[in-house]
C-alpha positions in Angstrom: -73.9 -0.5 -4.6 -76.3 -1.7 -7.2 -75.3 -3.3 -10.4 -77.5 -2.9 -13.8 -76.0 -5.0 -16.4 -77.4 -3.8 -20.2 -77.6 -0.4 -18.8 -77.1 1.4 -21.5 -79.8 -0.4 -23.5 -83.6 0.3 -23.4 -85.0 -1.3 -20.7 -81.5 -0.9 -18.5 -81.7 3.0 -18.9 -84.6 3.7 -17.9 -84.0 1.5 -14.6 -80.9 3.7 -13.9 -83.2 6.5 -14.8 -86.0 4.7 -12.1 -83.3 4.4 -9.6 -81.3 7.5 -9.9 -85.4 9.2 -9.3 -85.6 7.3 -6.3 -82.5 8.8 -5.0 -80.1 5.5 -5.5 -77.0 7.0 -7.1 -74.2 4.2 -6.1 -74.7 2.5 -9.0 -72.2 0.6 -11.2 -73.2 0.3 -14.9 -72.4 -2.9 -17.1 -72.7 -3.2 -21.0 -70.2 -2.4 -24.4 -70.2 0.7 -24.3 -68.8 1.5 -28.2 -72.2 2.1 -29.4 -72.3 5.9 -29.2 -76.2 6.2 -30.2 -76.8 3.6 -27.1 -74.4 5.6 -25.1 -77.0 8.8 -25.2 -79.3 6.8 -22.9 -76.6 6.9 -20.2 -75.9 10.7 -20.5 -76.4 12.9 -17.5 -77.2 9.9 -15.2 -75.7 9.2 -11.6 -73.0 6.2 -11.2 -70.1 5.5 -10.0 -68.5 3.5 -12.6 -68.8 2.0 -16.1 -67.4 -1.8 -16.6 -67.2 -3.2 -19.7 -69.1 -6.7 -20.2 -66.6 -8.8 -21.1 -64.5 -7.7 -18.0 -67.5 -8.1 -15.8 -67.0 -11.7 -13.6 -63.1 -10.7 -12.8 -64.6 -6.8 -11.2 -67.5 -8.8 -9.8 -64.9 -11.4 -7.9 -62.7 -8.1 -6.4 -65.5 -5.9 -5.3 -68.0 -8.5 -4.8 -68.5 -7.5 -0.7 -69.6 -3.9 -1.7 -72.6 -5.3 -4.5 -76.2 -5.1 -2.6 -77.9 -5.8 -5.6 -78.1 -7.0 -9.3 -80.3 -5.9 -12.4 -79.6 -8.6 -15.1 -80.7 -6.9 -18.0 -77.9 -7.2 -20.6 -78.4 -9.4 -23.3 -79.0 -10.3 -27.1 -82.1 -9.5 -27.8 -82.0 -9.8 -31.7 -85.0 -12.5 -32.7 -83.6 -12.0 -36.6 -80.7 -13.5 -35.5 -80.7 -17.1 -36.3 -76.3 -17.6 -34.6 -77.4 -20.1 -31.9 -73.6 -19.8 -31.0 -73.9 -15.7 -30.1 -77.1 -16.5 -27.7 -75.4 -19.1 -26.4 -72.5 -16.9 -25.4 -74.1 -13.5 -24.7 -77.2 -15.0 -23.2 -77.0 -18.6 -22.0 -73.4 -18.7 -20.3 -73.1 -15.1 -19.6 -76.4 -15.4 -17.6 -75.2 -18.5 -15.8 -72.1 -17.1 -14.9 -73.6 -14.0 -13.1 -76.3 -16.4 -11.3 -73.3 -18.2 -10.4 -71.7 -15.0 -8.8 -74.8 -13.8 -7.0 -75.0 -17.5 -5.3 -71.3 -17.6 -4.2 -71.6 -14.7 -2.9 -75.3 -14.4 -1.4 -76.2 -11.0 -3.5 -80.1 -10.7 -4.6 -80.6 -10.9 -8.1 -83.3 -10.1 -11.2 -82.9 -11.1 -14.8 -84.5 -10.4 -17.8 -86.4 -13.5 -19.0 -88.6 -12.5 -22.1 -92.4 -13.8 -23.0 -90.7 -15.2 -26.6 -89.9 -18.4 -24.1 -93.9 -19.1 -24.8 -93.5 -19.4 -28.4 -96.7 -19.8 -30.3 -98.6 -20.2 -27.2 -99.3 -23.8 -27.2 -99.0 -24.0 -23.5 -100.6 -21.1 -22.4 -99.1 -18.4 -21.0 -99.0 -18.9 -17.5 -95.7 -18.2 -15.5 -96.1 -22.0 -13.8 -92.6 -23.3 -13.3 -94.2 -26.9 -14.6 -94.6 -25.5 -18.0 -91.2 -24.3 -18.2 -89.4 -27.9 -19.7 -92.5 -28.1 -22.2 -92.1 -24.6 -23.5 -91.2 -23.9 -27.6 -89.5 -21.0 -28.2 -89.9 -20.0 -31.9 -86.5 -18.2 -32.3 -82.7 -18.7 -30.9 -83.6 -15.9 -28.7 -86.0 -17.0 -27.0 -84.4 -20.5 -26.6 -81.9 -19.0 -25.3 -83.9 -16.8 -22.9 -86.0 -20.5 -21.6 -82.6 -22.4 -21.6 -81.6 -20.3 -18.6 -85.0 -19.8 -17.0 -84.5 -23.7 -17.5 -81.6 -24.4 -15.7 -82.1 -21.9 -13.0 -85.2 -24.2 -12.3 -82.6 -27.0 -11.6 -80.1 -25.1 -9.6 -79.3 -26.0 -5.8 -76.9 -23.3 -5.5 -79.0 -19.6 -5.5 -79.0 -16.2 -4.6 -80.7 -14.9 -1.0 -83.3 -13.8 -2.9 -83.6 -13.9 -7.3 -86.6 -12.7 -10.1 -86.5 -13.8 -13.2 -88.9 -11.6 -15.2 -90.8 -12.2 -18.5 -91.0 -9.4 -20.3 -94.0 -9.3 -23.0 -94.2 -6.4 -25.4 -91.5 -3.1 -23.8 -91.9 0.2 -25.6 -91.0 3.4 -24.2 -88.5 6.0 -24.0 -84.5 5.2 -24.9 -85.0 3.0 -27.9 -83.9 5.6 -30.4 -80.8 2.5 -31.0 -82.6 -0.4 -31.6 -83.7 0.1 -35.3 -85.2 -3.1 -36.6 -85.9 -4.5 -33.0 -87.3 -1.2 -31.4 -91.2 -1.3 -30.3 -94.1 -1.1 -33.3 -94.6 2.6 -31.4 -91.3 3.7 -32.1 -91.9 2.6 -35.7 -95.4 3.4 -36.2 -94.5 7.6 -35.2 -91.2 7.4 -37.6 -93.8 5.7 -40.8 -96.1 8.9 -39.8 -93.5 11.5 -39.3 -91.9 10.1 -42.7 -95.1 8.9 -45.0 -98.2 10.2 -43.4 -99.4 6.7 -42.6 -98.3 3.4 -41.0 -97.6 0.0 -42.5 -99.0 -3.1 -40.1 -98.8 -6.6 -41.0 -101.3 -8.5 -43.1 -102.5 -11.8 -41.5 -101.5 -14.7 -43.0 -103.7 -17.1 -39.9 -107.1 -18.1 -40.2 -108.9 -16.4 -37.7 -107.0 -13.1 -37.6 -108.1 -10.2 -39.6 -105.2 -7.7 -40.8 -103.9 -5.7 -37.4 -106.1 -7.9 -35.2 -103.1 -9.8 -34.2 -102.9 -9.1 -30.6 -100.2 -8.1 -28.0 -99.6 -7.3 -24.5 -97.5 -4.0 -24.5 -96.4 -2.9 -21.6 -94.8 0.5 -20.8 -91.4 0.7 -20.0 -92.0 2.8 -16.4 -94.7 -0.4 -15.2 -91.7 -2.6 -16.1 -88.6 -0.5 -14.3 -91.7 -0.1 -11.1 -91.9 -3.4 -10.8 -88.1 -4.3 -10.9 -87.8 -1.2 -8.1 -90.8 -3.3 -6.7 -88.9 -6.4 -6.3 -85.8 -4.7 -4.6 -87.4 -3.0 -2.2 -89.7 -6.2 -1.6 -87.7 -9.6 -2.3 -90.9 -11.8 -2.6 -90.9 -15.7 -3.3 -88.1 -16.4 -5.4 -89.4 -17.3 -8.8 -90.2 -16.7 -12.5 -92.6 -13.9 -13.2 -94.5 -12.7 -16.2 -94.3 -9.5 -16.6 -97.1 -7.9 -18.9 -100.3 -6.0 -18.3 -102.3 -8.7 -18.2 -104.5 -7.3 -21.4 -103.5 -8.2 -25.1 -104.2 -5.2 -27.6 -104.4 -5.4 -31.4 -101.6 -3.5 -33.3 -105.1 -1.3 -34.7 -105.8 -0.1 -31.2 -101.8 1.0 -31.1 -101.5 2.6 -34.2 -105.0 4.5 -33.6 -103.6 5.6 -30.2 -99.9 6.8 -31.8 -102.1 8.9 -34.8 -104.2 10.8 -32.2 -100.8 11.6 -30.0 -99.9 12.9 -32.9 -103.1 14.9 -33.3 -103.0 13.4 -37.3 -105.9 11.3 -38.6 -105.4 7.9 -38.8 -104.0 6.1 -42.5 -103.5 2.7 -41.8 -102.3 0.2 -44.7 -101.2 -3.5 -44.9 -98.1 -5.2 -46.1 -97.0 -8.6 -45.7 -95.6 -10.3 -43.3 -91.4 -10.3 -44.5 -91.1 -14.5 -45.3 -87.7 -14.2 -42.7 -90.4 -14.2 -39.4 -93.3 -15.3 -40.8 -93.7 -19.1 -39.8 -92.0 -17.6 -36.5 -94.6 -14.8 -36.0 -97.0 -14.7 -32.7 -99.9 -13.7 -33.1 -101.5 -13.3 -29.5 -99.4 -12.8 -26.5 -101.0 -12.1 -22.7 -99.5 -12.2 -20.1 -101.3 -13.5 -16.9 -100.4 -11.2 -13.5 -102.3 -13.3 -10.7 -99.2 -14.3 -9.6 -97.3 -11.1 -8.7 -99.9 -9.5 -7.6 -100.8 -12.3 -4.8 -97.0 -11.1 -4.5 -98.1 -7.6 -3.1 -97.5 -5.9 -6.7 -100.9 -3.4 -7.0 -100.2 -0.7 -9.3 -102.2 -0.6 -11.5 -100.6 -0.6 -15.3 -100.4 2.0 -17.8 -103.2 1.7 -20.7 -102.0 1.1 -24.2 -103.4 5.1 -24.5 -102.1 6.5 -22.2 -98.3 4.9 -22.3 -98.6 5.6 -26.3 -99.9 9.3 -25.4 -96.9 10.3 -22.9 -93.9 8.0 -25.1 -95.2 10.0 -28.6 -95.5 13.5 -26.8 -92.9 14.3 -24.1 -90.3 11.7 -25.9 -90.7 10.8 -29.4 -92.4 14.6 -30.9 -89.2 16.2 -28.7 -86.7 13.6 -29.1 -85.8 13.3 -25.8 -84.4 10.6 -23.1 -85.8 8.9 -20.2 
């Protein structure tokens, strides 16, 4: 059986989706599951069994022998939050224990890492394991999310075969649930479908001009292709960035989500909200050289054409991946 932790979130659902389409049904699902908005990224999927998160390690230890593989996708991925104490315990430890498990018991693994690890981008953005310790995370979050890639680094004990992946900029289907943390897509079509227009950030860095600051968004099928990828593959164990390998400015994106729309484009400018701004990237880009000398050679969705099939057979018809 295959595990997905998070499974009910974005990036989780759409793996079961990937999986179920690839004719793996033996699937055992791992998140909270009291979130009934969440819970309609789950519906109509194939598993054989929901286990609450907080339950997880003592089912892990009794059917442990049946477990081929494990998605690590559950975590906190709230960058607003500023507990150090809830990272610590949904993220940090929860992580370790599950690495733990998988190296006990010789089961493959892949986590979620996240591209907030490179904060500002002072070191680049290279997934080198050497820049790892030096890395400056602007947000618990994405301490948290480095504190484990971190430690893994140091760990004797490890899975047959383990991925941690660093996701850059996810949109997609299934993220009707994640309000104030869901993609600038998902926001951009509700500002148009509401207001007529969409609202980007004003610059406040020298050097950027307002909806120039640039990211690398990747669509959420590249990213559940390449987890599919790495358990069909297991290639040298490591940390990988996960990206298109091309940062975008939020201009290009809203553009792209006005002409899914078939609407002409009315772009305005608001400020930065004071909470993020001395935390705010402004460029993220994420360099693939090294899963592709892995094998990886799909080519990734454009920002176009991801926006383009996310706004019209999800968004304009409300439906789930």
């Amino acid at each position: 059986m295959i595990i997905v932790t998070g499974a009910a979130g974005f990036i989780g659902s759409c793996l079961l989706s990937k999986l179920n389409s690839s004719g793996n049904e033996r699937i055992v699902i791992v998140d909270n599951f009291t979130n009934t908005e969440k819970n309609k990224n789950i519906e109509g999927k194939s598993i054989i069994e929901k286990v609450d998160r907080m339950v997880f390690s003592e089912w892990f230890e009794k059917n442990w022998s049946d477990i081929e593989f494990v998605f690590h996708l559950g975590a906190r991925t709230d960058t607003t939050e500023f507990n150090k104490d809830i990272f610590d315990t949904l993220n940090l430890n929860y992580s370790k224990k599950i690495w733990s498990l998988c190296s006990l018991y010789q089961i493959p693994l892949v986590y979620a890492s996240s591209a907030a690890t490179y904060g500002a981008g002072e070191n680049g953005y290279e997934d080198n394991h050497s820049i790892i310790p030096m890395l400056k995370p602007l947000n618990p979050y994405g301490d948290s999310k480095n504190d484990f890639d971190k430690w893994v680094l140091l760990q004797k004990q490890m899975p047959p075969f383990w991925a941690g992946l660093k996701f850059f900029n996810v949109y997609g289907p299934n993220e009707f649930h994640k309000g104030r943390m869901a993609s600038v897509i998902w926001h951009a079509f509700n500002q148009i479908k509401k207001n007529g227009c969409v609202r980007l950030f004003k610059s406040h860095k020298t050097g950027y001009k307002d909806g120039m600051q640039m990211r690398d968004f990747i669509y959420v099928k590249d990213v559940t292709d390449v987890c599919y990828f790495l358990m069909q593959n297991k290639i040298k164990k490591g940390i990988y960035n996960l990206g298109t390998g091309k940062a975008r400015p939020f201009m290009d994106l809203a553009i792209a989500t006005f002409k899914a729309m078939n609407l002409k484009p009315d772009i305005q400018f608001i400020d930065t909200p004071e909470d993020i701004r001395d935390k705010y990237q402004y460029f993220t880009e994420a360099p693939m050289f090294k899963l592709k000398s892995e094998g990886y050679n799909k080519d990734f969705t454009s920002l176009e054409d991801g926006i383009d099939d996310y706004v019209k057979h999800y968004l304009l018809k409300g439906m789930y991946l």
